[in-house]
TITORTOR-796431 format. One record per atom (N, C-alpha, C, O, CB): residue in one letter; x, y, z. Coordinates in steps of 0.2 Angstrom, whole numbers, plus 2048, in hexadecimal, padded with zeros to 3 digits. Each point is the difference from the previous one (the first is absolute). Glycine has a CB too. Layout:
N
AXYZ/...
END
This chain:
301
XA8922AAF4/X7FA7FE802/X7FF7FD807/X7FB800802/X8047FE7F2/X80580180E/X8037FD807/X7FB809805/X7FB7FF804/X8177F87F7/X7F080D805/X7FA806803/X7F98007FE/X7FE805803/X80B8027FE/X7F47F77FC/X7FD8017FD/X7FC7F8804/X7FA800801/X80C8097F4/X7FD7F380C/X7FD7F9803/X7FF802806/X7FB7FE803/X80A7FA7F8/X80080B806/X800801808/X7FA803801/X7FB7FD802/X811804802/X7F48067FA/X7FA804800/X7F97FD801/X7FB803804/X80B8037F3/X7FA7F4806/X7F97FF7FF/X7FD7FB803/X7FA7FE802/X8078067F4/X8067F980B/X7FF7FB808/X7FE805806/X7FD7FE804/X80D7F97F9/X7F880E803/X802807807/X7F88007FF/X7FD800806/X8118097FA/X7EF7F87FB/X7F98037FF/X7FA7FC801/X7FB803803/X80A8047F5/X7FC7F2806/X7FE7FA802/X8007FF807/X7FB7FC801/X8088007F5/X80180580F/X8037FD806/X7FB806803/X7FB7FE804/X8137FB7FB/X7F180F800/X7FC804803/X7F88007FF/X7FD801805/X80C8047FA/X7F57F87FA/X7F97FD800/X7FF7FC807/X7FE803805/X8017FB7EE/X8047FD80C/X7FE7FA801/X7FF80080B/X7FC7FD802/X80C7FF7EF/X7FC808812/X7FF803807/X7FE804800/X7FF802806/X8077FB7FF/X7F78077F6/X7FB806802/X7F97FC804/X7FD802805/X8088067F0/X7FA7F3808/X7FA7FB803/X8027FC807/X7FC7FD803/X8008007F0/X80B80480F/X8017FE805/X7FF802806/X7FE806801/X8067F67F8/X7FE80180E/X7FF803805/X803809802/X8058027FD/X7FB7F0805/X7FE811800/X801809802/X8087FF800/X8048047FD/X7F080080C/X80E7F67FC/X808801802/X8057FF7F9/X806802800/X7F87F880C/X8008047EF/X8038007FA/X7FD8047FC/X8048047FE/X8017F3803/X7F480A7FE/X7FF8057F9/X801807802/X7FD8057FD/X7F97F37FF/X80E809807/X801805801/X8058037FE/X801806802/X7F97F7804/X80C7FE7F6/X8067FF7FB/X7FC7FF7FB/X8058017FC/X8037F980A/X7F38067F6/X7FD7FD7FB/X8008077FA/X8007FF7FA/X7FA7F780E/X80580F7FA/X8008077FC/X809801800/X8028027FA/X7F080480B/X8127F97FF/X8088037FF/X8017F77FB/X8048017FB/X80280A813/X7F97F07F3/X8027FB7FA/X7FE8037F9/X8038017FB/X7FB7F380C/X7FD80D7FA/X7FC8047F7/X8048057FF/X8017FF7FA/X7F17FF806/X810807801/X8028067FF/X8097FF7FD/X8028017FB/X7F3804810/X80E7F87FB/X8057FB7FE/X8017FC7FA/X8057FF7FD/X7FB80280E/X7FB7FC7F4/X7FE7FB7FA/X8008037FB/X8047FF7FB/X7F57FB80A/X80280A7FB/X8018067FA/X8058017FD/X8027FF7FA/X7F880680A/X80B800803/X8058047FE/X8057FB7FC/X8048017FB/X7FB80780F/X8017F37FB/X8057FC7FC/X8017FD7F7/X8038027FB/X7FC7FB812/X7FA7FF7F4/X7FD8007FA/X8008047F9/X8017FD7FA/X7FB80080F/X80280B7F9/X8038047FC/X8078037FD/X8018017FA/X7F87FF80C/X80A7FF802/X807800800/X8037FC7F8/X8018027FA/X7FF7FC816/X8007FA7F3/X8007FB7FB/X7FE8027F7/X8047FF7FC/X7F97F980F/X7FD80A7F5/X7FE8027FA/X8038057FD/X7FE8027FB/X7F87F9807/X80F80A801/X8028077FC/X8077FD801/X8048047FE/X7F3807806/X80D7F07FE/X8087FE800/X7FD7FC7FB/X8057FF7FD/X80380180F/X7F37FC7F1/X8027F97FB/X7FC8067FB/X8017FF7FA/X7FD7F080D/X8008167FA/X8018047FA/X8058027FC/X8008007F9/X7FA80280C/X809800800/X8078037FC/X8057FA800/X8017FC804/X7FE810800/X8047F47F6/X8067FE7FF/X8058047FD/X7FF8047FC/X7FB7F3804/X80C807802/X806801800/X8067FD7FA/X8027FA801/X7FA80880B/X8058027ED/X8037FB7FB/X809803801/X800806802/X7F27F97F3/X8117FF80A/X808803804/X8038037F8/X7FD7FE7FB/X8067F6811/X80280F7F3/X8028027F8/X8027F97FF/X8017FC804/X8028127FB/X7FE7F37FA/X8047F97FD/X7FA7FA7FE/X8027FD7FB/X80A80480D/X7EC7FF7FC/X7FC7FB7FD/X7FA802800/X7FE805803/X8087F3800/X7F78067FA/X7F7800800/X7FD7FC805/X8037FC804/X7FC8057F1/X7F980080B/X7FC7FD804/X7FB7FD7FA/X7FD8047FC/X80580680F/X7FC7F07F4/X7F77FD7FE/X7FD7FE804/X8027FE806/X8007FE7F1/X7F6805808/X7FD801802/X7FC7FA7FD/X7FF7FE7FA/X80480D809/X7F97F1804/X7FA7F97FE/X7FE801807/X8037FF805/X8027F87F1/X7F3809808/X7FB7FF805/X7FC7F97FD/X7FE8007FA/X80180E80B/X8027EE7FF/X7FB7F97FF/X8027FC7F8/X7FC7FF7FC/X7F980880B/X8107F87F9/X8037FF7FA/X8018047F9/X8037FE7FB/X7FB7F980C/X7FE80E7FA/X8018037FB/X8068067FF/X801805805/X7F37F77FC/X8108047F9/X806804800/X7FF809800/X8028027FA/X8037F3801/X7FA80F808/X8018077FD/X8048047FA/X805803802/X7F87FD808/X8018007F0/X8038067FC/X805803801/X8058007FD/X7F3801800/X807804809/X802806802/X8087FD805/X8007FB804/X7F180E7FC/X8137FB7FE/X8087FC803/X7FF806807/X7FB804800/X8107F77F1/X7F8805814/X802803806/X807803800/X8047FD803/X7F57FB801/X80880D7F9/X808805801/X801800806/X7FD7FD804/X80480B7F3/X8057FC809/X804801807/X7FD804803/X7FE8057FD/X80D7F9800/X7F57FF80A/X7FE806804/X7FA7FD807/X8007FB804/X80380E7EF/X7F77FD80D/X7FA7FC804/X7FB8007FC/X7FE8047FB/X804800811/X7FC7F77F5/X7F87FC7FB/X7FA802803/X802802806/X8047F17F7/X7F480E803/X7F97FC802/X8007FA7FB/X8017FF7FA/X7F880D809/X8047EE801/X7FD7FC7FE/X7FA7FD803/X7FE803805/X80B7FC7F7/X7F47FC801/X7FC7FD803/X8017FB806/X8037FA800/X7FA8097F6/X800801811/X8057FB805/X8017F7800/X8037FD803/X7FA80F804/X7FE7F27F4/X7FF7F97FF/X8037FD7FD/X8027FA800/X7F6807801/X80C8067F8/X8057FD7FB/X8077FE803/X803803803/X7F78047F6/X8087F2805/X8067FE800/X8058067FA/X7FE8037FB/X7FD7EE809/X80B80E7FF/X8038057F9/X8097FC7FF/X8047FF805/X7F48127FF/X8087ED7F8/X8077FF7FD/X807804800/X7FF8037FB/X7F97F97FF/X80C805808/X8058017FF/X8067FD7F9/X8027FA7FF/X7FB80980E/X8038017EF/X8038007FB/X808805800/X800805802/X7F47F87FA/X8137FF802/X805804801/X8018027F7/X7FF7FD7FA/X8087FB812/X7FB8107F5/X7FF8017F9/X8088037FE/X8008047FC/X7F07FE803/X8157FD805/X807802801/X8037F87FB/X7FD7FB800/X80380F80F/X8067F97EF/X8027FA7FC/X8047FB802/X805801803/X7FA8067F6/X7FD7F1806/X8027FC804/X8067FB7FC/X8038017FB/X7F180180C/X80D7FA7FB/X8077FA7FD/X7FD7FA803/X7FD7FF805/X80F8097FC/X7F57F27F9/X8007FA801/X8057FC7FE/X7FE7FB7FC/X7FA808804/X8107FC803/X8037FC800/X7FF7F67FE/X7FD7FB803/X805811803/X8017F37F7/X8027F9800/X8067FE7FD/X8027FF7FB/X7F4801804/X80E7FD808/X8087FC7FD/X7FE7FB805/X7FC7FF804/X81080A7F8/X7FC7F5800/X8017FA804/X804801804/X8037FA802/X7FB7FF7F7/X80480B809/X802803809/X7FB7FF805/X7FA8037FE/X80D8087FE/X7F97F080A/X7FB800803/X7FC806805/X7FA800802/X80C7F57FC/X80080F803/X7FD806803/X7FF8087FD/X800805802/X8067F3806/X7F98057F1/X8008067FB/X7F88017FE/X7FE8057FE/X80F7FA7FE/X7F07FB804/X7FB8007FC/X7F9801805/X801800806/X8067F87F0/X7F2809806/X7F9800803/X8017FA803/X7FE800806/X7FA8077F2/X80A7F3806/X7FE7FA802/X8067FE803/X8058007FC/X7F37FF7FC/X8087FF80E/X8057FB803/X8057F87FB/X7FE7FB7FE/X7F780A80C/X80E7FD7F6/X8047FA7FC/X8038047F9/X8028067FF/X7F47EE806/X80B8057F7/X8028027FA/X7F88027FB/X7FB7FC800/X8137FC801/X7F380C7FD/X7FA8057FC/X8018027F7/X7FD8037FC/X801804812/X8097F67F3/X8008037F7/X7FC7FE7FC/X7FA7FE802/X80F8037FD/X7F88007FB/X7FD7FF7FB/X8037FC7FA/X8048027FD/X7F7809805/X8057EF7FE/X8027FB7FC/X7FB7FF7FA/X7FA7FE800/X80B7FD809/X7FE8077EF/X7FF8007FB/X8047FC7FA/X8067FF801/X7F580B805/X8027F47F6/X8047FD7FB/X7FF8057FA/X7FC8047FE/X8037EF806/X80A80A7FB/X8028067F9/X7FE7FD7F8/X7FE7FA7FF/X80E80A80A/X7F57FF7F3/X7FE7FE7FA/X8067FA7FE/X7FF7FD7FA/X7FB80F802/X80A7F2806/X8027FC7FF/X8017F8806/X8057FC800/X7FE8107F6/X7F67F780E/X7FF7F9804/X803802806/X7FC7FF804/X8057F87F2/X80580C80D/X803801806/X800804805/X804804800/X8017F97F9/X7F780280D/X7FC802804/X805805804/X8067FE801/X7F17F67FE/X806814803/X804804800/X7FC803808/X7FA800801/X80A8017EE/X801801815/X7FC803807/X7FF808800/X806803801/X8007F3805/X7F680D7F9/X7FE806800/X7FF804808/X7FC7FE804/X8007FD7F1/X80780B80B/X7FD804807/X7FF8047FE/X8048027FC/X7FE7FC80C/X7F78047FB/X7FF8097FE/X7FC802805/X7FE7FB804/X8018067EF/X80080680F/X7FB802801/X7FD8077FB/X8028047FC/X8017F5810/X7F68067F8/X7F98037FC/X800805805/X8007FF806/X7F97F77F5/X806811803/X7FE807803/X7FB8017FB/X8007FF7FA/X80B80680B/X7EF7FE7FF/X7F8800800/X7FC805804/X800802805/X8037F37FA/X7F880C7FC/X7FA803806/X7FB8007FE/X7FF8007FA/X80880780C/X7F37FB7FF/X7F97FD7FD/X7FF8097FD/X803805802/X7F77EE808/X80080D7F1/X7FE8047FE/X7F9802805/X7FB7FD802/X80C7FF7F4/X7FA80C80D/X7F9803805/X7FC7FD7FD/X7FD7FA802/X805811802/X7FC7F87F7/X7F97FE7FA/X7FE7FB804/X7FC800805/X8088027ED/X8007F780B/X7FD7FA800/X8007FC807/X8007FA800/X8028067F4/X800804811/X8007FB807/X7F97FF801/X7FF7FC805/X80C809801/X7EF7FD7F8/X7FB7FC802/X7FD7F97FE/X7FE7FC804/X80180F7FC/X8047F57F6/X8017FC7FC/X8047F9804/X7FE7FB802/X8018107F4/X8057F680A/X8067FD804/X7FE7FD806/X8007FA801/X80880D7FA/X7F67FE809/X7FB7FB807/X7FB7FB7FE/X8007FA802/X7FF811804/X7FC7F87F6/X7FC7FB7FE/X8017FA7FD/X7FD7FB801/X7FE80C7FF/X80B7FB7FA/X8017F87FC/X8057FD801/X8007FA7FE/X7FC8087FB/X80A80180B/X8067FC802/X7FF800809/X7FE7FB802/X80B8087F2/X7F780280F/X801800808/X807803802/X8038017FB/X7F57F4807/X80A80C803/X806803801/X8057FD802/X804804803/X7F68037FF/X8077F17FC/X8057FE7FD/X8018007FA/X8007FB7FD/X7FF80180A/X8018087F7/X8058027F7/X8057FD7FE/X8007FE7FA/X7FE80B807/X8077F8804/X8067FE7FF/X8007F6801/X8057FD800/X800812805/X7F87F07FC/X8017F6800/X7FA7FE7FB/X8007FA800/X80480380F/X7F78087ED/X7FD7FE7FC/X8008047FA/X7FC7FE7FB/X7FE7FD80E/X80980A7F6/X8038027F8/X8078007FF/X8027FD7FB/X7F480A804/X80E7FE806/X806802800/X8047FA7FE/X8037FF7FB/X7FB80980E/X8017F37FD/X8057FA800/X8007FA7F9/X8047FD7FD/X7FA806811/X7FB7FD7F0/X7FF7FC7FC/X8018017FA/X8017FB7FD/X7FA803809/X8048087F6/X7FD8057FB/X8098007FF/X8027FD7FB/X7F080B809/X8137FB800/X8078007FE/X8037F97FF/X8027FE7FB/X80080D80B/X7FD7F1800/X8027F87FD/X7FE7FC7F8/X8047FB7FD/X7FC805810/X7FA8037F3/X7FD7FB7F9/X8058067FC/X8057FE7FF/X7ED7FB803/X80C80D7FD/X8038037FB/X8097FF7FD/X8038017FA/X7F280680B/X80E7F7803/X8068017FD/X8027F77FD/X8047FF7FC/X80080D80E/X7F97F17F8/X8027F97FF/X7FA8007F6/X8017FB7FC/X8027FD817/X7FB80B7EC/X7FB8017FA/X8058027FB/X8027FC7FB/X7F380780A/X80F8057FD/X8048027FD/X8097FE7FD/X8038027FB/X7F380480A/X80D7F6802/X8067FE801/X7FF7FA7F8/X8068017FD/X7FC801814/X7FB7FA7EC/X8007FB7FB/X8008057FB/X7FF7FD7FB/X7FC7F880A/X8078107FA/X8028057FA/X8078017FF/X8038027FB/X7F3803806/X80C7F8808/X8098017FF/X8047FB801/X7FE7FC805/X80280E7FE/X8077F57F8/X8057FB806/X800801805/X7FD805803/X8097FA7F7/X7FD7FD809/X803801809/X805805800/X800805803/X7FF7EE801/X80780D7F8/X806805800/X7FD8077FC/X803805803/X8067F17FC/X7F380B7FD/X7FF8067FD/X7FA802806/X7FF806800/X8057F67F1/X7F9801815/X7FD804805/X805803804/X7FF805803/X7F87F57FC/X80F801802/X804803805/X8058057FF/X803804804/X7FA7F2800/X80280B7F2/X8068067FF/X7FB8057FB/X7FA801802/X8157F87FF/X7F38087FB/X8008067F8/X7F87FF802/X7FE806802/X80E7F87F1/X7ED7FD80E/X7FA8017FF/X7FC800807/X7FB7FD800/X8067FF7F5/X80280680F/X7FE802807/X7FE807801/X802801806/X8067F67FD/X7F680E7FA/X7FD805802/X7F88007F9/X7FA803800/X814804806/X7F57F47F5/X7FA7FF7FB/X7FB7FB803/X7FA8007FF/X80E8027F8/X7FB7F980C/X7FA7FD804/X7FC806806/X7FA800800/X80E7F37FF/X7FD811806/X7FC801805/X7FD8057FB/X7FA7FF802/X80B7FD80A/X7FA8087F1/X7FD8037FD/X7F77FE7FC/X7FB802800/X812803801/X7F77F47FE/X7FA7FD7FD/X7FB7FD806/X7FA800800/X80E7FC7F4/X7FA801810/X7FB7FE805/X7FC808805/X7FB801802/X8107F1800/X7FA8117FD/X7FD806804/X7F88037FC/X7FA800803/X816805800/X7F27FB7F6/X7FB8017FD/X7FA7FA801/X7FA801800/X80F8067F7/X7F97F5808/X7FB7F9803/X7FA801805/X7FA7FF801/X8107FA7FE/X7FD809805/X7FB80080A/X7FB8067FF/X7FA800803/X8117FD806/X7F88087F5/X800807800/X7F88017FF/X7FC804804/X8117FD7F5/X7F17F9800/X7F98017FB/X7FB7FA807/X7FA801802/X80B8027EB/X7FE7FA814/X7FC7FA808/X7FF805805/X7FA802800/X80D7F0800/X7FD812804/X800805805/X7FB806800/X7FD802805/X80D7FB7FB/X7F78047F8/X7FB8087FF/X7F67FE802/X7FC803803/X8108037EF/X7F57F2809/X7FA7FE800/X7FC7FE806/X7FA800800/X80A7FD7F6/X801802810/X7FD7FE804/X802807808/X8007FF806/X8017F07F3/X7FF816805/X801806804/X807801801/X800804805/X7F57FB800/X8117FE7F9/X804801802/X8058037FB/X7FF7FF7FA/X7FE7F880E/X80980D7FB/X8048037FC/X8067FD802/X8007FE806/X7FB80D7F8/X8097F47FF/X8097FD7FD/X805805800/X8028027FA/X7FB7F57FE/X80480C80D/X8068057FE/X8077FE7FE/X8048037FC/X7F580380C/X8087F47FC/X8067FD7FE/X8037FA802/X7FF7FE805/X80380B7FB/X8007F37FA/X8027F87FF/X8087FF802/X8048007FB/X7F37FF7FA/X80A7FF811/X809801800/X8007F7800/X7FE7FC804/X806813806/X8017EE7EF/X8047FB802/X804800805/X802806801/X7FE7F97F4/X8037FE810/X805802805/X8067FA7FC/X8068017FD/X7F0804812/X8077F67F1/X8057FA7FE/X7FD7FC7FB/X7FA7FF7FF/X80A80180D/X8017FC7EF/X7FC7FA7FE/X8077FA800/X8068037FF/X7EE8057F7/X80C7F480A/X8037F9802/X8007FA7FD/X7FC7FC801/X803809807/X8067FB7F4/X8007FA7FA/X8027FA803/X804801806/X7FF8067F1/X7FB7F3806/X8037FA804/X8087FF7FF/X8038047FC/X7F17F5801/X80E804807/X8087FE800/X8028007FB/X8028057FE/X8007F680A/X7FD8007F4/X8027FE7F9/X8008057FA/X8048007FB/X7F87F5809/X80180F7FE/X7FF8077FA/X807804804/X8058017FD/X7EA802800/X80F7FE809/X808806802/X8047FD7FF/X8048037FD/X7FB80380B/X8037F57F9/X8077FD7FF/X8008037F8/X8038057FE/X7FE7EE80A/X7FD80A7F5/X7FE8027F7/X803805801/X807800800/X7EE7FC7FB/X80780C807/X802805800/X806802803/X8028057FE/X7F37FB800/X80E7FD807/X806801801/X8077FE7FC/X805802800/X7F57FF808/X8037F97F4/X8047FD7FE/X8028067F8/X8058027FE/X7F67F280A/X80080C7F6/X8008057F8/X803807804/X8058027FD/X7EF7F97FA/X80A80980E/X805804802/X807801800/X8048047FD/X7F57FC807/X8097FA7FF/X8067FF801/X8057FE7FB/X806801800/X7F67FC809/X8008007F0/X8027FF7FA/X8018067FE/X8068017FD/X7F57F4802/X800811800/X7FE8057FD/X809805804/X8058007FC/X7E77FE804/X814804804/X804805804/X8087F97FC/X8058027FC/X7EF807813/X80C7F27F4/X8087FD7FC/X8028027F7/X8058007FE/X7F87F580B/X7FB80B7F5/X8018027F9/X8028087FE/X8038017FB/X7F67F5802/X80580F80A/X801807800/X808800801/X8038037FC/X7F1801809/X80F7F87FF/X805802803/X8057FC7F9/X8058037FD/X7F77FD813/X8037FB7EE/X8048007F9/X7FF8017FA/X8047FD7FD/X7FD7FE807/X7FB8097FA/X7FD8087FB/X806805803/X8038047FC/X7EC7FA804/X811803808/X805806802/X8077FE800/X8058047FF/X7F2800808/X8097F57F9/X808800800/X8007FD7F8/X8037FB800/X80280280E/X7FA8037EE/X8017FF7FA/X8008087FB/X8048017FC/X7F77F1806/X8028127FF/X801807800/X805802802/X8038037FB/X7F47FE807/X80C7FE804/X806803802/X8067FD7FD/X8058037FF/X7F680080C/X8037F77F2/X8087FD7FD/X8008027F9/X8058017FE/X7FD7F4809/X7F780D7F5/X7FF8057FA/X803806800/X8038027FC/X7F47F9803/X808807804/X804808803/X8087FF800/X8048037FC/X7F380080D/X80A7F87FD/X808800800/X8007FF7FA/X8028057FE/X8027F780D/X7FC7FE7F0/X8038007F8/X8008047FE/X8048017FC/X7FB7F8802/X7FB80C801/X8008067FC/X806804802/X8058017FC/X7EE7FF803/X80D802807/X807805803/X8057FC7FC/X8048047FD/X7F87FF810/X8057F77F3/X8078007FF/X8018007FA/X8058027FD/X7FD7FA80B/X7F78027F6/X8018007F7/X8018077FE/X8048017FB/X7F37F6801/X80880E808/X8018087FC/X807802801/X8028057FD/X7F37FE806/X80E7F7803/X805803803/X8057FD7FB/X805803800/X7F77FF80D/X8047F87F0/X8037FE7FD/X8008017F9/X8047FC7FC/X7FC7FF80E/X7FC8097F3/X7FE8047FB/X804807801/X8048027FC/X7F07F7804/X80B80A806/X804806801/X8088017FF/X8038037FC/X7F37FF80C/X80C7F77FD/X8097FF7FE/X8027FD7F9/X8058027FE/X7FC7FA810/X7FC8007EE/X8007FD7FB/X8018087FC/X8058027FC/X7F47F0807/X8028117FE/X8008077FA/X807805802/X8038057FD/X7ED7FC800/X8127FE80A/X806805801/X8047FC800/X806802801/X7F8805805/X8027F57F8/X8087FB7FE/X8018027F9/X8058017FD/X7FA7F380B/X7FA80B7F3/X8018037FA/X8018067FD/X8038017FA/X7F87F8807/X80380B802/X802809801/X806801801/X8038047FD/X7F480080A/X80B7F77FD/X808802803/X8037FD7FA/X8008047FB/X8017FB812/X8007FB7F1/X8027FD7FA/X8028047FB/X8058027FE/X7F47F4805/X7FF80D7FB/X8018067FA/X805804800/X8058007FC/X7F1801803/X809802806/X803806803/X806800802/X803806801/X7F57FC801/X80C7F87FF/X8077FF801/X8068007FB/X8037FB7FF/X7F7800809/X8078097F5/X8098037F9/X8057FE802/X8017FE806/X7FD80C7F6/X8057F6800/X8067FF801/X802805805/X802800806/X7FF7FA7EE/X7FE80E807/X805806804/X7FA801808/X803803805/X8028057EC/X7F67F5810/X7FE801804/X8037FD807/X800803805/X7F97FF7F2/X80A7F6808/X8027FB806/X8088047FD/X8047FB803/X7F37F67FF/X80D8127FD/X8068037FE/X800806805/X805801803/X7FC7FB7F0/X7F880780D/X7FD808804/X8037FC807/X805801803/X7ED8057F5/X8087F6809/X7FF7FD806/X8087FE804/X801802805/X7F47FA7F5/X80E801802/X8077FF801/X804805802/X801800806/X7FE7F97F2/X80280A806/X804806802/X7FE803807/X8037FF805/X7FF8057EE/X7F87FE80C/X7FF804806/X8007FC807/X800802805/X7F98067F3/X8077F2806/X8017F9807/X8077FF801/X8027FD805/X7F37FA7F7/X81080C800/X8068017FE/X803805806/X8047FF804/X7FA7FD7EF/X7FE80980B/X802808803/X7FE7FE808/X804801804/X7F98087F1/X7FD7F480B/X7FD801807/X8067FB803/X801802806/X7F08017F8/X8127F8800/X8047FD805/X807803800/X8047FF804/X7F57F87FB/X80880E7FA/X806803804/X7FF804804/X804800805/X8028007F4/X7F5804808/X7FE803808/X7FF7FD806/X7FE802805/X7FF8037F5/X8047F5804/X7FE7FC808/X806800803/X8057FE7FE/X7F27F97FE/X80A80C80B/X8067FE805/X8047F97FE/X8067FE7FF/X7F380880B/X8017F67F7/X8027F8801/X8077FD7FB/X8028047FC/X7EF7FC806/X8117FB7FF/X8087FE7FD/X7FB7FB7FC/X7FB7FC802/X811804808/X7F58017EE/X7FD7FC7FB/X8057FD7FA/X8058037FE/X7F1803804/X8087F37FC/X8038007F8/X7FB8007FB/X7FB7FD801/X80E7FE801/X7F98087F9/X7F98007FA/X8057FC7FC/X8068017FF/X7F280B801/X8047EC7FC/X8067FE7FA/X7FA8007FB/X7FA7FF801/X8117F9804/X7FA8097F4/X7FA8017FA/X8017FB7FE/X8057FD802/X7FB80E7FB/X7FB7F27FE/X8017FA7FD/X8038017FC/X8008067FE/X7F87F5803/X80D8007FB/X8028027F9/X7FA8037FA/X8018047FB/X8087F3809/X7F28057FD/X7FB7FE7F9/X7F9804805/X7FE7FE805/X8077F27F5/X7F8815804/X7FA801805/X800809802/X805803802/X7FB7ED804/X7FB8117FA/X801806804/X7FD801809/X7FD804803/X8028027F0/X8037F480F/X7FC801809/X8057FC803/X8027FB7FE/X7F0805802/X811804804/X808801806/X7FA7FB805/X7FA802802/X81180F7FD/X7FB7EA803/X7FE7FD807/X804804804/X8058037FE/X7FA7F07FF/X7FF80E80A/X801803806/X8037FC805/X7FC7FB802/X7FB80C7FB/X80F7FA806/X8017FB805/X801805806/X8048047FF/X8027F27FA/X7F680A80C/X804804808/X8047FD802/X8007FA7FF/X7F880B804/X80C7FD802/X8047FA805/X7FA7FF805/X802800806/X80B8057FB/X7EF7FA7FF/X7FC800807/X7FE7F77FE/X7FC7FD804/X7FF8137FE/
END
């Protein structure tokens, strides 16, 4: 609109010395002509507008909102109309308690109490985006802060609404994809109502008071000492079985033998232990008992 002023100041400034002396009205036809052009100029650039891919354009002349959204690309409008930019590419709303992670400067989590009273630190963030349809809707009843008047609020109330359905420890292990599923669904039906879609709910962290981790490390540590004496009491079950078998196995070849051992058998035996040492090189004496059939053996050695 800035050409369009000018213009008409240019056109004004040529009225106005045409009545004047010869030495200036004589500029007064190239001011108007110039005035025009410019003028013109002005009114065919605030015509067109320029929407970039990834957002829309709304449209309000005199406070009133237009219907009709602006796609990508070049517009006619009305060159009087203000027009909105809207991002319609998918956006993110962080909140931790990392000072340099979050929308907001400082610590930004989300402090909730758990069903059983013990106040639990939450980070997440929120992946989002407006629906084309309703970026007119959205201009008119929220404005194009979205994000600090639904996003932000709409997830904090919901998660501290839904956290009193769980312990503190059952958020932070086994019911931690049942909570965010349940809050997702929460925001999900607040988002859609007010032009917004939820594409995705990411927990990043959640953070129990001291006194719960200790807890929790403490039953770990109990948990893994009772593993490790379950495993060595196993293994000394084993070893007795081994030996019980083994001592089962020699007990029954001591009985086998027993059976199995005759008279004419240890007589057998005899002899041929007899023979094999008269073949030995070696210098021996064999003496027999009087009473008995098994010769003691003496070597010189």
């Amino acid at each position: 609109m800035f050409l369009v002023t000018l213009g008409i100041l240019l056109l004004l400034a040529g009225v106005f010395i045409s009545n004047a002396g010869y030495s200036i009205a004589r500029y007064a036809r190239t001011l108007k002509i110039a005035g025009m052009a410019v003028a013109v100029l002005g009114l065919v650039s605030a015509s067109i507008r320029q929407i970039d891919a990834g957002t829309i354009g709304v449209q309000s002349l005199f406070g009133k909102v237009s219907p009709t959204v602006l796609e990508n690309g070049l517009n006619f409008v009305n060159p009087l109309a203000q027009v909105a930019i809207f991002d319609t590419k998918t956006q993110n709303y962080t909140m931790s308690a990392v000072t340099s992670e979050g929308e907001v400067n400082g610590d930004d989590a989300i402090r909730a109490l758990s069903a059983d009273g013990l106040e639990v630190v939450i980070d997440l963030t929120v992946l989002y985006r407006i629906m084309p349809g309703k970026a007119p809707g959205i201009y008119k009843g929220i404005g194009t802060d979205y994000k600090d008047k639904v996003v932000r609020p709409v997830t904090r109330t919901r998660i501290r609404d839904n956290a009193v359905y769980y312990d503190a420890v059952a958020l932070y292990s086994k019911r931690r994809d049942e909570f965010q599923n349940r809050i997702y669904q929460s925001i999900d039906k607040d988002f859609k109502s007010r032009g917004l879609i939820l594409e995705q709910l990411l927990i990043r962290n959640i953070t129990l008071p001291e006194s719960v981790k200790k807890t929790i490390e403490s039953k770990i540590n109990a948990e893994q000492e009772a593993q490790k004496m379950e495993f060595v009491l196993q293994k000394e079950k084993q070893e007795a079985e081994r030996k019980r078998v083994e001592a089962k196995g020699i007990a029954d070849y001591q009985t086998i033998i027993s059976l199995s051992l005759t008279d004419k058998q240890l007589q057998y035996e005899n002899i041929k232990a007899q023979k094999e040492l008269a073949a030995s090189p070696n210098a021996k004496i064999v003496i027999i008992p009087a009473k008995g059939n098994m010769p003691l053996l003496l070597t010189d050695k």
